[in-house]
TIMI-99285 format. One line per field, with one value per atom (N, C-alpha, C, CB): residue number from 1; residue in one letter; atom name; x, y, z. Coordinates in steps of 0.02 Angstrom, whole numbers, m for minus. Glycine has a CB too. Example, Ala and Ser with C-alpha at 12.3 -4.5 7.8 and 13.67 -1.06 7.14 Angstrom:
% residues 2
num 1; 1; 1; 1; 2; 2; 2; 2
residu a; a; a; a; s; s; s; s
atome N; CA; C; CB; N; CA; C; CB
X 660; 615; 660; 565; 642; 684; 645; 704
Y m284; m225; m165; m224; m112; m53; 2; m30
Z 390; 390; 390; 452; 354; 357; 394; 286
This chain:
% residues 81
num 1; 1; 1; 1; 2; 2; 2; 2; 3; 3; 3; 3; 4; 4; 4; 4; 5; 5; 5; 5; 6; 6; 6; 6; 7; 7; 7; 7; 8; 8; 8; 8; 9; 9; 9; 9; 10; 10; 10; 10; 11; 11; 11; 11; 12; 12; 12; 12; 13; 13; 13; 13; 14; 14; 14; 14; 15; 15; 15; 15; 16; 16; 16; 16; 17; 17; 17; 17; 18; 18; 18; 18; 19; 19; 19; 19; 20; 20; 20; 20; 21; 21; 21; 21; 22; 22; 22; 22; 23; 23; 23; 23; 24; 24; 24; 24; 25; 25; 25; 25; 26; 26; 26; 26; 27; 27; 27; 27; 28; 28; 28; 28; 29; 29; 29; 29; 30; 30; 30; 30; 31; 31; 31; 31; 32; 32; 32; 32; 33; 33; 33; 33; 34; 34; 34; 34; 35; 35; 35; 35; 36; 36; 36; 36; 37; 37; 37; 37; 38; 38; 38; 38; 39; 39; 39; 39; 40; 40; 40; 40; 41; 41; 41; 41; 42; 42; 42; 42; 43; 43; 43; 43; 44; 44; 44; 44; 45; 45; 45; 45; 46; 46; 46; 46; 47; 47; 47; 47; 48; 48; 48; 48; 49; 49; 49; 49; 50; 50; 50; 50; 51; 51; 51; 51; 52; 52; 52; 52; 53; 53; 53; 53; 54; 54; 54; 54; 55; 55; 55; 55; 56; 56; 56; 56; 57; 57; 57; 57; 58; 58; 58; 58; 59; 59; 59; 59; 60; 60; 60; 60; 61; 61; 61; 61; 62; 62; 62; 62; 63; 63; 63; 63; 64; 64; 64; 64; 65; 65; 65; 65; 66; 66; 66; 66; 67; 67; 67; 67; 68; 68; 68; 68; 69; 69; 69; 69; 70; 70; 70; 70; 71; 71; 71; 71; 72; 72; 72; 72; 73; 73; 73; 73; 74; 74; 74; 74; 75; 75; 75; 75; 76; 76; 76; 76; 77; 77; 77; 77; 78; 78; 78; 78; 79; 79; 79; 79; 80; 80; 80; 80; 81; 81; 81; 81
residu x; x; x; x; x; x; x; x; x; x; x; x; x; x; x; x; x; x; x; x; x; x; x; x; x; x; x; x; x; x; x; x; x; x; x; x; x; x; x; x; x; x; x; x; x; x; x; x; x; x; x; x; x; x; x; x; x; x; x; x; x; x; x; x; x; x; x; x; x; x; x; x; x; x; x; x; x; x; x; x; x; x; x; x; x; x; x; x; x; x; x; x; x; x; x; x; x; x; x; x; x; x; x; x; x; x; x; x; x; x; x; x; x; x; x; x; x; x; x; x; x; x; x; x; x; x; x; x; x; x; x; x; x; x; x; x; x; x; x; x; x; x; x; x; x; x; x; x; x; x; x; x; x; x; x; x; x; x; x; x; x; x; x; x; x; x; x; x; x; x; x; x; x; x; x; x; x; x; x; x; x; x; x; x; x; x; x; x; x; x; x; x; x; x; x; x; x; x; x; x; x; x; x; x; x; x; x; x; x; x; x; x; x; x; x; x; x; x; x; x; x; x; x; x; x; x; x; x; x; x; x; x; x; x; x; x; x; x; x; x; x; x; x; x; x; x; x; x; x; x; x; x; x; x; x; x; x; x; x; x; x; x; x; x; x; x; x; x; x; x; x; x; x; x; x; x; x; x; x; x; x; x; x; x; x; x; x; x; x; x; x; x; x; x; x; x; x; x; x; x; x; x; x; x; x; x; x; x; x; x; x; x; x; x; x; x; x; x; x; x; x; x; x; x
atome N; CA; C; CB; N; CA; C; CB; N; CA; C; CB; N; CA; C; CB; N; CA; C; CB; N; CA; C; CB; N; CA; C; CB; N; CA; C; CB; N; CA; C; CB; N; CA; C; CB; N; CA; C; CB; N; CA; C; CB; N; CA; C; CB; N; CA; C; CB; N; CA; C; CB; N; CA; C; CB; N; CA; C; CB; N; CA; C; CB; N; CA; C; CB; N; CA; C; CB; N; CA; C; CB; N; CA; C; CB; N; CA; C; CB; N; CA; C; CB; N; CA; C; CB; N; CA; C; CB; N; CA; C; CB; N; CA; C; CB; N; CA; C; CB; N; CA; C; CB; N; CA; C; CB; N; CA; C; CB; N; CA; C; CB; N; CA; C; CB; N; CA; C; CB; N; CA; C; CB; N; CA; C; CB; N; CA; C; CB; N; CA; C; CB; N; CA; C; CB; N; CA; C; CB; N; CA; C; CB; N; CA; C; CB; N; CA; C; CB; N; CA; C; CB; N; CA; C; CB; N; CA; C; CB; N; CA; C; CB; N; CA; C; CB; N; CA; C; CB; N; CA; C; CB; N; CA; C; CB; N; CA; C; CB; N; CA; C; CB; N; CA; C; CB; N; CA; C; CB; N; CA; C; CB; N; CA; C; CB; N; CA; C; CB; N; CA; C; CB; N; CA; C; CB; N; CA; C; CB; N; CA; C; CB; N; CA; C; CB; N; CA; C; CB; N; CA; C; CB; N; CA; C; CB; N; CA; C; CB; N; CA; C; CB; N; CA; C; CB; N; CA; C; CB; N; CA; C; CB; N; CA; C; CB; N; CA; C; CB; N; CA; C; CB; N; CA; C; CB; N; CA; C; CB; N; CA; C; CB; N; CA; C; CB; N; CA; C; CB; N; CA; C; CB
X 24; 24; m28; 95; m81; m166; m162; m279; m130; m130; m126; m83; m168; m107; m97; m133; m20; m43; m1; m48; m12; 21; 20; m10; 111; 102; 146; 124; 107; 145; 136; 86; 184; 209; 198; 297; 208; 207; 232; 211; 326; 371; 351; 448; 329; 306; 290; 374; 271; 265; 341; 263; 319; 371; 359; 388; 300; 308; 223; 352; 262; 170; 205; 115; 148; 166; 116; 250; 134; 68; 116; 32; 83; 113; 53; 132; 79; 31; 15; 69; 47; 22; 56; 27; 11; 37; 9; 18; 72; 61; 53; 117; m10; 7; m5; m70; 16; 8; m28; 37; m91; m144; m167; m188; m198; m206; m229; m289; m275; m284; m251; m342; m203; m168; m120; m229; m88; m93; m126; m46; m144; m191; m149; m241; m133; m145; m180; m143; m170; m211; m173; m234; m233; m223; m271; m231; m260; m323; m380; m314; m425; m504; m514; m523; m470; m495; m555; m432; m571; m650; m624; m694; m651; m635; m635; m669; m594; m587; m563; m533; m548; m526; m465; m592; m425; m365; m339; m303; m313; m280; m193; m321; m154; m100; m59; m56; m37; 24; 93; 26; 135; 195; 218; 229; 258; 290; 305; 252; 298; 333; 270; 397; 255; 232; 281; 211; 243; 315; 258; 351; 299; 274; 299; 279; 247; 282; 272; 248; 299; 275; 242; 325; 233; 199; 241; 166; 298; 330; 348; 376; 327; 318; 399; 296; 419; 510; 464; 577; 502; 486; 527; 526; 462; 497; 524; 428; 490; 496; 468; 508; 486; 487; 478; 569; 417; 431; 399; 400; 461; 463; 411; 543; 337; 297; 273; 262; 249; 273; 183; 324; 133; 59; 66; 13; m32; m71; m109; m70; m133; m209; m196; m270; m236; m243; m304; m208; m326; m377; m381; m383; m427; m425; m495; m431; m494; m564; m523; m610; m566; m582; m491; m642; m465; m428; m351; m456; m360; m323; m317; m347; m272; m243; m182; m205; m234; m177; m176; m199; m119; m83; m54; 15; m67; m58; m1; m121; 66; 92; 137; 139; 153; 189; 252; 164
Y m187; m155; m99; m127; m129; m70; m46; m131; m71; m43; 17; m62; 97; 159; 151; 250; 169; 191; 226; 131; 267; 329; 317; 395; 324; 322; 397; 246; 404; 503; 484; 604; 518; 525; 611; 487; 655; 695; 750; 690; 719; 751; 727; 731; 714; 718; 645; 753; 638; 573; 527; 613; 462; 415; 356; 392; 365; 333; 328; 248; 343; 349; 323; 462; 266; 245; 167; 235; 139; 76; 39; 43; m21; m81; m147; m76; m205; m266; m282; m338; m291; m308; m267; m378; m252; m213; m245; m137; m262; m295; m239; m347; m244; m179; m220; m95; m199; m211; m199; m201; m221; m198; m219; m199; m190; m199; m279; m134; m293; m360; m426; m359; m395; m446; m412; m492; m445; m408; m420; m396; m367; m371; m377; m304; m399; m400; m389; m428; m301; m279; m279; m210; m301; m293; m246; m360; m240; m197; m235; m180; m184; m209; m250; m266; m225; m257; m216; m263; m249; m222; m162; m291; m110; m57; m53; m14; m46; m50; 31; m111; 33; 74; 43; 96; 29; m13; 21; m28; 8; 25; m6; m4; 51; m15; m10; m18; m54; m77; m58; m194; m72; m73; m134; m59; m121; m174; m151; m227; m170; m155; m157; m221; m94; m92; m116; m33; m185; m226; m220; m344; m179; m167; m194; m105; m230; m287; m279; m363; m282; m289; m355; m278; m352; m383; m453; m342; m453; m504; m539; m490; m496; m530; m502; m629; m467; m415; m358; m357; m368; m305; m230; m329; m203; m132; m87; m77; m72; m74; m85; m48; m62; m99; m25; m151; m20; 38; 32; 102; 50; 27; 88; 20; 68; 95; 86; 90; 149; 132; 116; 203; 174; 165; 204; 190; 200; 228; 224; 209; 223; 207; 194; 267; 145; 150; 141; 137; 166; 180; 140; 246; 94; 52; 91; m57; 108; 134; 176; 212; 118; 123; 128; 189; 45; 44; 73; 49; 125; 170; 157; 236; 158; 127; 194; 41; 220; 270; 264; 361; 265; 247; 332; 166; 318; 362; 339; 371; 383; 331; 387; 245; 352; 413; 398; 434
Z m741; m675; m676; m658; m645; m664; m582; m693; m533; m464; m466; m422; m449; m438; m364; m458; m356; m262; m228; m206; m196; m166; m101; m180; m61; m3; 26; 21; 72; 100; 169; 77; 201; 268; 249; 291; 354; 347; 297; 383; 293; 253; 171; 279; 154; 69; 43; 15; m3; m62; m48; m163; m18; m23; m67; 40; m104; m172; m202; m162; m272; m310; m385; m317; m397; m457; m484; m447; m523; m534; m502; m620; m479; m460; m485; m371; m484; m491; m413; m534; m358; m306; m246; m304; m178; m134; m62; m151; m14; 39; 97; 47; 126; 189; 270; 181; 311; 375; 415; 395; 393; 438; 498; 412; 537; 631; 611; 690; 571; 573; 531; 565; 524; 476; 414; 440; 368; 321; 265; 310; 223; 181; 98; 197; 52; m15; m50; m32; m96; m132; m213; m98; m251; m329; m355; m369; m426; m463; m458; m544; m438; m438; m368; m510; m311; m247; m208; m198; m192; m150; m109; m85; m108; m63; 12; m78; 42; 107; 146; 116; 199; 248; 309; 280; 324; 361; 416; 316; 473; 518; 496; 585; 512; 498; 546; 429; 569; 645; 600; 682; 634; 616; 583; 666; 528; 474; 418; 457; 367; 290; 242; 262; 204; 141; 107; 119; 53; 3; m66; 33; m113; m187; m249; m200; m259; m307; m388; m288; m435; m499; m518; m541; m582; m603; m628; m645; m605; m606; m542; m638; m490; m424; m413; m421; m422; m397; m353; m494; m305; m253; m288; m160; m281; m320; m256; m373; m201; m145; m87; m144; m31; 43; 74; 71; 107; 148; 226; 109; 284; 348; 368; 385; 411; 441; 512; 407; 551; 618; 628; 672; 594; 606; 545; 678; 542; 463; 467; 402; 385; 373; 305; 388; 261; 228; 177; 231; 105; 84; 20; 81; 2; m78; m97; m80; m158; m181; m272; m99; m329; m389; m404; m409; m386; m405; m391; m436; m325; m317; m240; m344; m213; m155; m129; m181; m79; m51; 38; m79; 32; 123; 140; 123; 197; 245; 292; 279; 313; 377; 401; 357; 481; 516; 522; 584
């Protein structure tokens, strides 16, 4: 699990830690990010960040209304309201 990724809402850190794979909800779809995915910038709609290990077990699920989110050197940090 080489993913890092940090997701914060206004009220604080609702989760930071490695994962193997991370599903986000983006305006255009959703996107599946692993270690070493091409860097992007995301809009995200409403739906579920789902954080998976490396055994494919959802570590967790987190319900988002909008965001943003950021992939760059491996490190994957979301933004959401």
């Amino acid at each position: 699990m080489n993913l890092h990724i940090e997701v914060a809402c206004p009220e604080g850190m609702l989760f930071q830690g490695n994962c193997y794979l991370a599903v986000v909800p983006a305006s255009s779809g959703e996107i599946g990010v692993m270690d070493n995915h091409e860097s992007f910038l995301a809009n995200l709609k409403e739906g579920e960040i789902k954080i998976f290990d490396n055994q494919n077990n959802l570590l967790k699920a987190i319900p988002v209304k909008s965001g943003f989110a950021e992939m760059q050197n491996s490190k994957l940090i979301i933004l959401v309201n």
